[in-house]
C-alpha positions in Angstrom: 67.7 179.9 100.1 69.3 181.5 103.3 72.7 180.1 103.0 73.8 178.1 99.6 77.1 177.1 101.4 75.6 175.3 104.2 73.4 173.5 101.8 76.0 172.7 99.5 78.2 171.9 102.4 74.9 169.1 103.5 74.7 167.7 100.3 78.6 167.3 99.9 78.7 165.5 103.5 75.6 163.5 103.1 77.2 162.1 99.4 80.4 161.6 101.3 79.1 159.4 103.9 76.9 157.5 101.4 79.5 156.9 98.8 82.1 156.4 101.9 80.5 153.7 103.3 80.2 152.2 100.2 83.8 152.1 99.5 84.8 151.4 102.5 83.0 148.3 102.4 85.2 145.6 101.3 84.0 142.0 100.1 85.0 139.3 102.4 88.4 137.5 101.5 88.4 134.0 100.0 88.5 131.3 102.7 91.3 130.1 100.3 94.2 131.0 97.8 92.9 130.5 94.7 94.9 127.6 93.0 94.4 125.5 89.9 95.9 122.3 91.3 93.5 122.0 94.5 90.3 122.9 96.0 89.8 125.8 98.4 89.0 124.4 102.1 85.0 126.0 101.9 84.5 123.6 99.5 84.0 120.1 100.8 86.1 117.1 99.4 84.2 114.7 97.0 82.2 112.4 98.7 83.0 108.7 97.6 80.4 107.2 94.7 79.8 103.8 95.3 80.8 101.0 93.1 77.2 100.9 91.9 76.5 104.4 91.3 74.9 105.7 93.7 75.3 109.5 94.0 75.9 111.1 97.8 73.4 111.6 100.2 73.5 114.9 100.8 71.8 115.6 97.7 68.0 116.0 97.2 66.4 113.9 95.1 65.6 116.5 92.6 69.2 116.7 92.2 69.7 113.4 90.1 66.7 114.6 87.7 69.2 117.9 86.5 72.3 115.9 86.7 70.6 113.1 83.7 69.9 116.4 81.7 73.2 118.0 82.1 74.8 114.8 80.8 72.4 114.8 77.9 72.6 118.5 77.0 69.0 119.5 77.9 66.5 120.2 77.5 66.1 122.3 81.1 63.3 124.1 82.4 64.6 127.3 83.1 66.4 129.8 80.6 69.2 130.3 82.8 70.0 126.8 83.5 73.6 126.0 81.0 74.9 129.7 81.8 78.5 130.7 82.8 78.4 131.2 86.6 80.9 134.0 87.4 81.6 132.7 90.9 82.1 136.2 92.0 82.5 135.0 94.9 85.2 133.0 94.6 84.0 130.4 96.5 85.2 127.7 94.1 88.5 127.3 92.6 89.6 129.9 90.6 89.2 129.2 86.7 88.9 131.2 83.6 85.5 132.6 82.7 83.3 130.5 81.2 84.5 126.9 83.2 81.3 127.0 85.4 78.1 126.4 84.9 74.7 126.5 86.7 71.6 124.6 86.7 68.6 124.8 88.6 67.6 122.1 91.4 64.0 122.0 91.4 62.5 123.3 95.1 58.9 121.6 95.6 56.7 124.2 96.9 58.9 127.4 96.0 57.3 129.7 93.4 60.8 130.7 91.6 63.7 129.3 90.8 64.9 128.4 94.7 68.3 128.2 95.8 69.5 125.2 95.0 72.0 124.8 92.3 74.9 122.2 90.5 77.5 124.4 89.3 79.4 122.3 86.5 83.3 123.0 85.8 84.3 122.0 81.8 82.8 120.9 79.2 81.7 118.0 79.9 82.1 118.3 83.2 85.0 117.0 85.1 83.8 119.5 88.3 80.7 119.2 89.8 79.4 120.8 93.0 76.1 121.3 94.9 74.8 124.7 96.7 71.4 124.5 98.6 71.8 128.4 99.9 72.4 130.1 96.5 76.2 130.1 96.4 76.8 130.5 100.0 78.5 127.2 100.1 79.4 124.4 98.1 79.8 120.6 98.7 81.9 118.8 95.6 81.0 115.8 94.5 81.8 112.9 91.7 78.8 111.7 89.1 79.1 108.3 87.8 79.2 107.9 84.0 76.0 108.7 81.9 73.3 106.0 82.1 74.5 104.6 85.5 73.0 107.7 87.3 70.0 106.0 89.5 
């Protein structure tokens, strides 16, 4: 080694820069103020169930086979289907950990789990919303009672 201080001095500079841009680096802000009395504006208002049960369109079919097996309590083909979903994000209402829930939307033709997901608020659910980009964004909607899903 020629000159310790000039590598030292390297190595400190390169961590700085590393670990600076790292820190530096701050998550987004919420779209919203988190509130428990409404929902934040990236989430999209409850689209209207008709009187016969039908559940909105914008859901893939897929979609009505994990909502029947969240209102029965499983069984559900993937382990983390039923587990707290942090929304880390917090891209849904803010609630205390352990309100939201995620289940897996099957994806014809993927080889894993995909990115479609119901994220379930209570037990049972009184919240219900639908991401096909893997928490990204949400759209809220209502579920009719068990046994009148179609």
């Amino acid at each position: 080694m020629r000159n310790p201080r000039l590598l030292i001095t390297a190595i400190a500079l390169l961590l700085l820069g590393l670990l600076g841009n790292h820190f530096l680096q701050r998550p987004a802000k919420p779209q919203f103020a988190p509130s428990l009395s409404g929902a934040p504006a990236s989430v999209a208002r409850p689209a209207a169930i008709a009187g016969d049960g039908e559940l909105p369109g914008f859901l893939p079919a897929e979609a009505r086979h994990t909502i029947t097996l969240i209102q029965r309590g499983g069984p559900f083909p993937h382990r983390q289907d039923g587990s707290v979903f942090g929304n880390r994000e917090q891209r849904l209402p803010q609630r205390e950990r352990g309100y939201y829930r995620e289940y897996t939307v099957e994806t014809p033709g993927a080889g894993n789990r995909g990115a479609r997901r119901i994220i379930t608020g209570g037990q049972p659910p009184d919240a219900w919303y639908y991401t096909s980009d893997h928490y990204e964004s949400f759209r809220s909607f209502n579920v009719p009672a068990e046994g009148t899903t179609p």
